[in-house]
Each structure stands twice: as C-alpha cells, then as structure tokens.
N, C-alpha and C positions, 0 to 999 in steps of 0.2 A: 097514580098509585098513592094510596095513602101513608102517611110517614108513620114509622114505628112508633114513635111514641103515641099516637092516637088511635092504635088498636084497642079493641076494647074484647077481654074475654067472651069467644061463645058458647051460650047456655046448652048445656048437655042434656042428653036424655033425663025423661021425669024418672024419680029415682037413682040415678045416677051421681056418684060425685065422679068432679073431674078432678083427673089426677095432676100431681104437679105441686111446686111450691107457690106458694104469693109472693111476687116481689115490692118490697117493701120501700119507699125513698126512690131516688135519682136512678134513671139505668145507669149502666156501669160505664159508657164514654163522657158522662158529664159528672162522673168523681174528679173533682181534682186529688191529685196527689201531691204529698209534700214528705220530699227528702232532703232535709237540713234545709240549708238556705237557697233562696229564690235565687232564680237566673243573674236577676239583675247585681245579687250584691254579690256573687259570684265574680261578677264579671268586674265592678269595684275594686274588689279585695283585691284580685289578680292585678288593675291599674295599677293602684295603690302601688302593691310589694312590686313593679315589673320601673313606677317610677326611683323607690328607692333604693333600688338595684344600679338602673342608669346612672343617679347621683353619685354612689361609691366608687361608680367604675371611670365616670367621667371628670370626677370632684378638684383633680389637678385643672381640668382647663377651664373649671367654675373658678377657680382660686385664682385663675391666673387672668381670667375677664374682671373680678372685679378688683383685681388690683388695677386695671387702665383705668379704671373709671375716676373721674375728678376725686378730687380730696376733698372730703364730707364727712356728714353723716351718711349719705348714703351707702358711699363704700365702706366707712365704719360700718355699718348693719350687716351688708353683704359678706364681710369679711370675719364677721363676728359669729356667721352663721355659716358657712364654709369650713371655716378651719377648722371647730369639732367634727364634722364629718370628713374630713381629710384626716384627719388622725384618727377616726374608725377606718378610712380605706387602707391607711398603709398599716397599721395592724393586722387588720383582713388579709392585705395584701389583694384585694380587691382593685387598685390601680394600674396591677397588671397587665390585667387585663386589656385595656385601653393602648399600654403600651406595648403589647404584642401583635395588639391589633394595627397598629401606627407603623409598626416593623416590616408585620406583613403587607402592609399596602406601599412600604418603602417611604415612608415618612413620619419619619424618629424625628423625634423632636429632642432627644435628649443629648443631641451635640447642635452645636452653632451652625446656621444654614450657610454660613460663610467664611472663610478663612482667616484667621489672625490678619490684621494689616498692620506694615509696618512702615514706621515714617520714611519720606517718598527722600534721597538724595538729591536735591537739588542741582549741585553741583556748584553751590555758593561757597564763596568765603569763609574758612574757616573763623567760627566763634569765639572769642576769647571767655570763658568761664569765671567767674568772680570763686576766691577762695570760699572753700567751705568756714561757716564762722564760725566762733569759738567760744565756750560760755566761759564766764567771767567765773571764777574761784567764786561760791557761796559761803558764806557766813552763818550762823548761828542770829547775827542781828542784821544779818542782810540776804532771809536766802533767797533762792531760784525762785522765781515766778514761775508756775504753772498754771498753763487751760488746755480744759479738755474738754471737747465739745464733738456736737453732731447729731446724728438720729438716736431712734429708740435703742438702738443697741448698747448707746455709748451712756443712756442713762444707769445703766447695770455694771458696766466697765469704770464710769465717773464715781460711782458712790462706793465701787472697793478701791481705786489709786486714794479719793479722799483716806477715807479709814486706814488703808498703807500706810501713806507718808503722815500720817496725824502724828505718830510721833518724830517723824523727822524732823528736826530742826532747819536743816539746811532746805526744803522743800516748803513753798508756801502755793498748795493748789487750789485753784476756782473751777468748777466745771457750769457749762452752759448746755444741755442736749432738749431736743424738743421732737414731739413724738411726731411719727409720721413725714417727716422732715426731710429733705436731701436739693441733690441741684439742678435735679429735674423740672420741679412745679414752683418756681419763685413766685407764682401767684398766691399759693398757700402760705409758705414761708419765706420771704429772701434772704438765704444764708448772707448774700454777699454783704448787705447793709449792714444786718445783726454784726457780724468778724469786724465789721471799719468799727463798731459802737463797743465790743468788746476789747479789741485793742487798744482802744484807744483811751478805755478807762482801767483796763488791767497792765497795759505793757507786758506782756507778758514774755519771757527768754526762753519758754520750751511749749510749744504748742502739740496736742496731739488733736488730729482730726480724723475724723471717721464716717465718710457715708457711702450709700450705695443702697442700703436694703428696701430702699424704698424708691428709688432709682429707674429699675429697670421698668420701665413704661414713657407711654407715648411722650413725646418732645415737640418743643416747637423753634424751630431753626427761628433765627434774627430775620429772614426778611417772608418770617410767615406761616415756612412749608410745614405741615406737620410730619414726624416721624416715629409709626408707631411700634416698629420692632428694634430689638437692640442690635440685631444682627445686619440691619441696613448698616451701609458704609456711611450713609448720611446722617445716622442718631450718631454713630461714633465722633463726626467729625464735630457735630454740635456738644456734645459733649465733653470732649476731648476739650475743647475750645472755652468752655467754663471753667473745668477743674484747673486749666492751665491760670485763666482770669485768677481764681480763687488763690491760686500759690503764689503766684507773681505778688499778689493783695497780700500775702503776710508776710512777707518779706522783711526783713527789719533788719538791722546792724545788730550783733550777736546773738542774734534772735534762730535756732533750730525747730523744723516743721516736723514732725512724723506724722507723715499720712498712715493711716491704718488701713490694711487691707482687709475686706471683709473672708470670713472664714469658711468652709464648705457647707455647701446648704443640702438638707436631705433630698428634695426634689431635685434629680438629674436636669429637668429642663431649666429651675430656675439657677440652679449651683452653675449653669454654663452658658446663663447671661451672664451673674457675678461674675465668673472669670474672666468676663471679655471687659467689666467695668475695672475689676482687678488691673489686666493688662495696661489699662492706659491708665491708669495712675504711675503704674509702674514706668511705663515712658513716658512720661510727663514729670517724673521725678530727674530722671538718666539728665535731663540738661539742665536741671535748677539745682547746684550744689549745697543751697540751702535745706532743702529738702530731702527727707529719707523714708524712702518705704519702706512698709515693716509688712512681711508679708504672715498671714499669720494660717493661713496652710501647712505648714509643716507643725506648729504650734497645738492645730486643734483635728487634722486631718489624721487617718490613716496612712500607713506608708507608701501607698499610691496614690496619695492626694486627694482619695475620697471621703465623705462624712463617716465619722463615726461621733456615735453616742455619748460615750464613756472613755476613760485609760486608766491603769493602775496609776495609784498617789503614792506618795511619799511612803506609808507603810505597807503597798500593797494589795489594798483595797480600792475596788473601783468608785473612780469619782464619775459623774451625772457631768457632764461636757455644756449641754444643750437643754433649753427649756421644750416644753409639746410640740410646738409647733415647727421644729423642725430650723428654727431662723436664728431666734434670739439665744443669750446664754443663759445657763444657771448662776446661780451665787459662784459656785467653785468654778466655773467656766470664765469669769468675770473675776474674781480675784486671779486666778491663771496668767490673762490677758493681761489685767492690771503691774501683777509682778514683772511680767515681759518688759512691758513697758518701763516700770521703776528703774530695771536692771541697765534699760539702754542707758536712761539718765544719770547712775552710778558711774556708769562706763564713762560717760562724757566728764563728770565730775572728778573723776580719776586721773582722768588724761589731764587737766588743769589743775590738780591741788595731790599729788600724789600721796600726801600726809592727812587726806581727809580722806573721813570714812563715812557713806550714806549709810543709816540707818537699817534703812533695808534691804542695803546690800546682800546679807548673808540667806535672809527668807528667800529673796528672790532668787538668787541662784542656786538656792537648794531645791528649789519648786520648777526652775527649767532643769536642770539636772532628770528630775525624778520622768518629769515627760518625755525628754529623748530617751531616755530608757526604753519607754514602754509606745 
C-alpha cells in the first residue's frame, strides 16, 4: 500500500476541473504544535520549585546536619546558606510541615529521645563542701576584676557588661569570646588552655562563662568513642565530665564563677538539646560551691519557658529579645543579660561593703523589674 504522503492527484476528465482545495505545506500530523513551553522545561520548572519546596519544609534538619559537620569553612558555608532560608521557612511556617509529618509517623523530634538523668547515689561518704567565697570590698583604686568570656553569644553580652560597668569605678572588666567556640571541639579551639592563659594574666575575682550554642554536636569520649547525638547517655557523661574539668579549673581563693545558662532557642528541636546542656551545668554547679548558675530562661523566655521574640521595656514598648536567626541576642537582648548579670555582682558587693554603692545598681534593677513584669 502506498503511504499517503506519496499519493499523487488524478487527472480528471478533459474539460473537467477537479473539485477540491490544494493543500499547501506539511499534511497536518507533521505540524508540530507549540503551546508555551516545551515538555522538557516543563518538566525543569516543576524540579526546580518541587526542590525548593523540599528545602523550606526540611530546612531545620539541613541546619541541624551542617552544624555536626567539623568546624570550617565548610560548615561556615553550609551554615551561611541554610539559615536565610530557615528564616523564609519559619516565616512561611513551611517547617511545619516536616514536623507534623515527624508527628504523624511518631517521631517528634522536638523533645529529648531520653530522659533527664540524674546523678546515680552512690552510696558514698558524705562530702564535705568548701564555703562559698567571698569578694573582697572593691575600691575605687582597687576594683573587682572581671572576665567574661565564651562563644558567639557572649561577644554581644561581653561588649554591653563592658559599656555597663565603664562608668563603674568599683568594676574593672576584660572579656575574651571566640566565635564558633564551646567544649565540644577542642580541636577548633581549646577553652581549657585559653581559661589557664587568661587567669593567669587577668586574676580575675568574678568570672562569667557562657557556652553551649555551639555545643550540641558530635563528641569524642577520652578513649575514642564518638557520640553523635546529645540525647545519648554517653555525650552526656563526656560532657558532663569537661564542664566539671572546666569549673574545678577556675577555682581560685575569693574567686566567684557564674556559669551562664543558654536562653530558649526558636527551633523546638534545638532549644531541647540546650536544655539538656542547661541541666548539667546546672548539676555540676549543685556540688561546686564556688560556682553559680544563672539560669536565664525565666530572663528571656515566655512564662512557660518557651522562646519568645520580644517583652514590653521599661516604657512599654516592645523590645526585639533575639537576633534572625532565632540563637543569638539583639543589642537590647544583650544589655538585658548584661544588666542581670551587673545586678548579681551589686548583690555580692553589697553583702561585703554595705556602705558601697555599684554604679549600676539602680539601671540594672530597674531593667529586671520591668522584665518580670512583662
């Protein structure tokens, strides 16, 4: 049979036209047709938006993979490209999603996959506790030594107590913080060395320490193991077992420590590592009478202990708590802190020189005032 295209018209009677049109070009199954775009970019586009879909919905445990990864550049990069789009998803509220999903399959991540532990009774000898010590009366031409040191957090926290106490007389502070930093990765940075080399050239009688936020990630126990979640009993114990190192380490004859506790974090999953690194500081203080935890959850937290934003300030007006990303503080978040802190120092000051008056006594305790309020 011959194919249609290779018909050829036949000739009609003489005299005759044949009736009919001429068709003109391609028959009509080798038109191609074109309605917008081709299949293929079609099918693109749809990748494309169907990949940055996935990114907003899954963007916490992108955030939370490259925080395990070594301290670098690398994770610098990772990190630096994640967390604007973690702050489009919780905007969106596109994170939701992910976590309903985690719900429904019965595996929430946004509490601890393990229970608080608490130290085990031995059944030893009771310990005898060394007094709490006592600062020395400050002076005008002798005063209090302060440092204040630790992660990124405490560079924000370090530069408003400076600008505080500048005009206090009786307060002479140094702050030491280094970004990225904690007691997790002593390959990056080792606190413990840095604390022997800054004591030892500041002497300092009031220390404030602060870490954690950089913290929660993988560990490597003393004879090797590695431990990559916080909520194993095993990061705890390795843990646990440094910050104690660390306290013991600043120890000093009238020398007081305030560990600082880190404050609630927007992301449920990561704000419920912190609390678990929270807690053992917390009991790690309970038998070092030197040492005092300052917990600062109630300070920057909502009245159930979770993140919020903002509080009404002193006139009324809501103050910005928290910088984007959901971790770090603002300026006013960070003098906040700061004045907390001033205020404990007042307090000790007090109790040893009744007749003296810190400086910034009166700001600070108008500025905790105004936050239990609200």
């Amino acid at each position: 049979m011959t194919p249609p295209s290779r018909l050829r018209p036949r000739p009609g009677p003489p005299g005759r036209a044949r009736r009919g049109r001429v068709r003109v070009g391609p028959p009509p199954w080798r038109r191609r047709r074109r309605h917008g775009l081709q299949p293929a970019g079609e099918i693109l586009l749809v990748a494309v938006a169907a990949l940055l879909v996935a990114a907003l919905v899954n963007v916490d445990a992108l955030v939370e993979r490259a925080e395990r990864k070594p301290l670098g550049p690398t994770r610098d990069l990772s990190l630096a490209i994640w967390h604007p789009v973690q702050d489009v998803a919780h905007v969106l509220q596109l994170h939701r999603i992910r976590q309903l999903g985690d719900w429904v399959a019965g595996s929430d991540e946004t509490a601890p996959t393990t229970p608080p532990t608490t130290v085990p009774d031995d059944g030893g000898p009771t310990r005898t506790l060394p007094p709490r010590p006592e600062l020395r009366p400050p002076t005008a031409a002798a005063p209090l030594r302060l440092w204040v040191g630790g992660d990124s957090i405490v560079r924000d926290v370090s530069e408003s107590v400076l600008r505080l106490a500048a005009d206090d007389p009786l307060l002479s502070p140094v702050a030491h913080y280094e970004i990225s930093s904690g007691l997790t990765r002593p390959d990056y940075f080792d606190w413990p060395a840095a604390l022997a080399a800054d004591m030892a050239a500041t002497d300092p009688e009031v220390v404030f320490v602060m870490f954690g936020a950089n913290d929660a990630q993988g560990i490597v126990a003393a004879e090797g193991r590695v431990f990559q979640e916080v909520s194993d009993p095993g990061w705890q114990d390795e843990y646990r077992s440094r910050v104690e190192a660390v306290m013991d380490q600043l120890r000093a004859d009238g020398r007081l420590v305030f560990w600082v506790g880190q404050p609630p974090m927007r992301d449920a999953a990561f704000d419920a590592r912190i609390a678990i690194l929270d807690r053992i500081y917390r009991e790690a203080a309970e038998s070092r009478p030197w040492v005092e935890f300052v917990d600062t959850v109630p300070l920057f937290g909502a009245p159930d202990g979770t993140y919020r934003d903002r509080l009404p300030g002193p006139d009324g007006s809501p103050l910005d708590l928290r910088q984007g990303d959901g971790i770090h503080l603002s300026r006013e978040g960070a003098d906040l802190l700061a004045t907390h802190l001033l205020d404990l120092v007042a307090a000790e000051i007090e109790q040893v020189s009744p007749t003296t008056t810190a400086t910034t006594a009166p700001t600070a305790a108008t500025t905790t005032t105004a936050t239990a309020s609200g």
